[in-house]
C-alpha positions as CSV (number, residue, x, y, z in Angstrom):
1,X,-19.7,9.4,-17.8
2,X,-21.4,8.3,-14.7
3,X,-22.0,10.7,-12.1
4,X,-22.6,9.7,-8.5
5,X,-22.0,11.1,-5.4
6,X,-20.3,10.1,-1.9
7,X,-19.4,11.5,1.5
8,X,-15.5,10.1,2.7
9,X,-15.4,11.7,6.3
10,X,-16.3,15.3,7.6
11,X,-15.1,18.1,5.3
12,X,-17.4,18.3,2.2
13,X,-15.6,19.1,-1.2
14,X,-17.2,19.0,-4.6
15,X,-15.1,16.6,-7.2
16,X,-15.2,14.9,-9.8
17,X,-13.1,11.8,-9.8
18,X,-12.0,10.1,-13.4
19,X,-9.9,6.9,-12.9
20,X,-7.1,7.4,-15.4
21,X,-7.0,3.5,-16.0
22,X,-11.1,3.0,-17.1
23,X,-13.5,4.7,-19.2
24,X,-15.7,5.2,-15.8
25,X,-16.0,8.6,-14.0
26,X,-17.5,9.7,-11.0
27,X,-19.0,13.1,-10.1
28,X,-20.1,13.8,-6.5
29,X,-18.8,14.8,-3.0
30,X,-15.3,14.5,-1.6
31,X,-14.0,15.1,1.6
32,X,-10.9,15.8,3.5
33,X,-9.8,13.2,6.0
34,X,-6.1,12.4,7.5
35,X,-4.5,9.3,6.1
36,X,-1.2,9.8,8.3
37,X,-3.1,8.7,11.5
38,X,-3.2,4.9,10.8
39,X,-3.6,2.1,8.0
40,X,-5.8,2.7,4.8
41,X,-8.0,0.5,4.1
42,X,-5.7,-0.5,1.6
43,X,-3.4,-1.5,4.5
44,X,-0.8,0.9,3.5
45,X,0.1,3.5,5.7
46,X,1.2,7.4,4.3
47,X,1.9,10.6,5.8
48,X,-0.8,14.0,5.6
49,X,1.2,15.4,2.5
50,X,0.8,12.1,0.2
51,X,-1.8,12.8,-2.2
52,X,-4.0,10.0,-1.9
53,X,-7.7,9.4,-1.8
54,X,-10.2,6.8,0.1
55,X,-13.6,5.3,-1.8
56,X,-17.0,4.7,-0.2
57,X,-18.2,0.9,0.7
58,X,-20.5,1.1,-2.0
59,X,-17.5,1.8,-4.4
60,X,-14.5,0.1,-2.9
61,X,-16.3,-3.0,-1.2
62,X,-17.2,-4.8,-4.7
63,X,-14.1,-5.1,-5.8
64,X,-13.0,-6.4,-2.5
65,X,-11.7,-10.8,-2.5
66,X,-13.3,-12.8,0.0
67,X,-13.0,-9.7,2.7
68,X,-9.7,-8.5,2.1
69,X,-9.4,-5.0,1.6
70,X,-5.9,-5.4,1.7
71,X,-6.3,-7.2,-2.1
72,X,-9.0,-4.7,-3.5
73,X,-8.0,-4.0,-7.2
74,X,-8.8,-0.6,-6.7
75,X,-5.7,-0.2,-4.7
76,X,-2.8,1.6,-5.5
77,X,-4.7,3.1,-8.4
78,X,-4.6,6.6,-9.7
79,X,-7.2,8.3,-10.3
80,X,-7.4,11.8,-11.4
81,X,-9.7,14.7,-9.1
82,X,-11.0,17.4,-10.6
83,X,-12.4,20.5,-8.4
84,X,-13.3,24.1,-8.2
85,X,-9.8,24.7,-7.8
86,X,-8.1,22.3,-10.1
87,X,-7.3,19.0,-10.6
88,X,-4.6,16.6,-9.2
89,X,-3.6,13.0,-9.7
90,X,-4.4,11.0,-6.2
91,X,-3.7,7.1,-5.3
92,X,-6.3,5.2,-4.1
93,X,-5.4,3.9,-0.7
């Protein structure tokens, strides 16, 4: 397991985040943002209940073709969070 941490927007949350499709894992910060006010970087588009989740640059942008977020193989992934509270299955978006 690799642990690693990463601010998403402006409300902290502790998580860790294990994608349910690869061995790697992920242990740091989450935070809440909004996805229903505009396209993800995914170029999707989902309302404030969807459970869905955003990655940092550092994460998302490698696996980004020739600038296209839009054809990131990350997308549409799910990943599984795990937090203080519990955990819940998310889409990356």
């Amino acid at each position: 397991s690799v642990q690693r941490c990463w601010p998403v927007s402006v409300f902290t949350l502790c998580a860790s985040i294990v994608p349910m499709t690869t061995l790697d894992a992920f242990t740091g910060q989450g935070t809440y943002y909004d996805p229903g006010v505009g396209y993800s970087a995914c170029g999707t588009r989902h309302g404030t209940n969807d459970l869905v989740a955003a990655l940092n640059a550092p994460q998302f942008d490698p696996s980004t073709p020739n600038g296209n977020p839009n054809r990131n193989s990350l997308c549409n992934r799910n990943v599984q969070v795990h937090g203080p509270r519990g955990s819940v299955n998310v889409r990356i978006v």
